[in-house]
Residue, then its C-alpha position, 0 to 999 in steps of 0.5 A: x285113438x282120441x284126436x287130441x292124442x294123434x294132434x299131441x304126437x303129431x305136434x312132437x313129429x311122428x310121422x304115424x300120426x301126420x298120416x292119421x290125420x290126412x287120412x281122417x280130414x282129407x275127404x273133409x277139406x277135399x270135398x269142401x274145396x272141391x265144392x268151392x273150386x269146382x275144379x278137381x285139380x285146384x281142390x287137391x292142391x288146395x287140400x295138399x297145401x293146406x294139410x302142408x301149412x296145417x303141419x308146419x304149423x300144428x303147434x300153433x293148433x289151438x285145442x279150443x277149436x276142432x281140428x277139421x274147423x282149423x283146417x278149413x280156415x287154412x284151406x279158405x286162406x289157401x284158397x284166397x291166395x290161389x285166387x289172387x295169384x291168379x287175379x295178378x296173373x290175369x292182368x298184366x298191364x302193357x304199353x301200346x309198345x310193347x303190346x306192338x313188340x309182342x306181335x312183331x315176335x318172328x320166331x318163338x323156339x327157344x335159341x340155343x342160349x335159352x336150351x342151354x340155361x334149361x338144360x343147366x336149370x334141369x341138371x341143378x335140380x336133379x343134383x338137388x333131387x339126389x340129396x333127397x332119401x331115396x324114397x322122395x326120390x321116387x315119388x318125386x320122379x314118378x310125379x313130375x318126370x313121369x307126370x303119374x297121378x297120385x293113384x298111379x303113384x299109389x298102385x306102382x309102390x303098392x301104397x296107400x294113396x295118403x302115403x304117396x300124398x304124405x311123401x310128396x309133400x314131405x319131399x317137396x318140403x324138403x326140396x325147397x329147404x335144399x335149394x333155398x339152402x343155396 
């Protein structure tokens, strides 16, 4: 099928088509992330976010330009951010004092008050999890309780690996749009 067809369906929600494409330009923007990053971890959250804001924003797509060439300006944005979030991160600036404070810390586990908001923290997220379909359930579970890869995920649900990949960015949307829905 012609590529201005799949971004055209992909553009009017079908799912078929969202597939399409991660499957067409995945490797492309995986690989040129992974070039860049030099980090397989950072490059696929690179490429997931990416293809995430690529379909959030398909209608924005403007045809003049290839398709892998707008997703390689957004995985480059992507990217950018990453790096500043982690240049923030890095340098924190702190008083002499509480530079003091930090090493006079006597005991570092969590008391019973800091268990307690974590476990109420971790209960009001399953509650959220459970109002998704069963099958973001799954994924989600599988990923982050399970603490399974994407390949793991794919062979346990006899999938292909861009499926899992698809759902779990479709449920992590839809995550976020029921907590920020609170």
């Amino acid at each position: 099928m012609e590529i201005k067809k799949i971004i055209e369906k992909a553009t009017n929600g079908d799912q078929v088509a969202f597939t399409s494409l991660l499957d067409m330009y995945w490797n492309e923007v995986y690989g040129f992330m992974l070039k860049r990053t030099e980090n397989e971890t950072d490059a696929e959250d690179i490429t997931i976010e990416t293809f995430a804001k690529a379909f959030d924003k398909i209608a924005n797509y403007n045809p003049e330009f290839q398709f892998n060439t707008w997703l390689i300006a957004i995985a480059k944005n992507v990217h950018i951010d990453m790096l500043r979030k982690k240049k923030i991160s890095l340098f924190v600036d702190i008083t002499d004092e509480e530079d003091h404070q930090a090493y006079n810390v006597a005991d570092t586990t969590p008391s019973a008050e800091d268990k307690l908001i974590t476990e109420q923290n971790l209960s009001r997220l399953l509650e959220f999890i459970k109002e998704l379909k069963p099958h973001y359930q799954e994924v989600i579970q599988l990923r982050y309780f399970q603490e399974m890869s994407y390949q793991e995920i794919a062979e346990q649900l006899n999938e292909p690996l861009s499926n899992v990949k698809v759902k779990l960015l479709r449920a992590k949307k839809l995550l976020a749009e029921i907590i920020q829905g609170r």
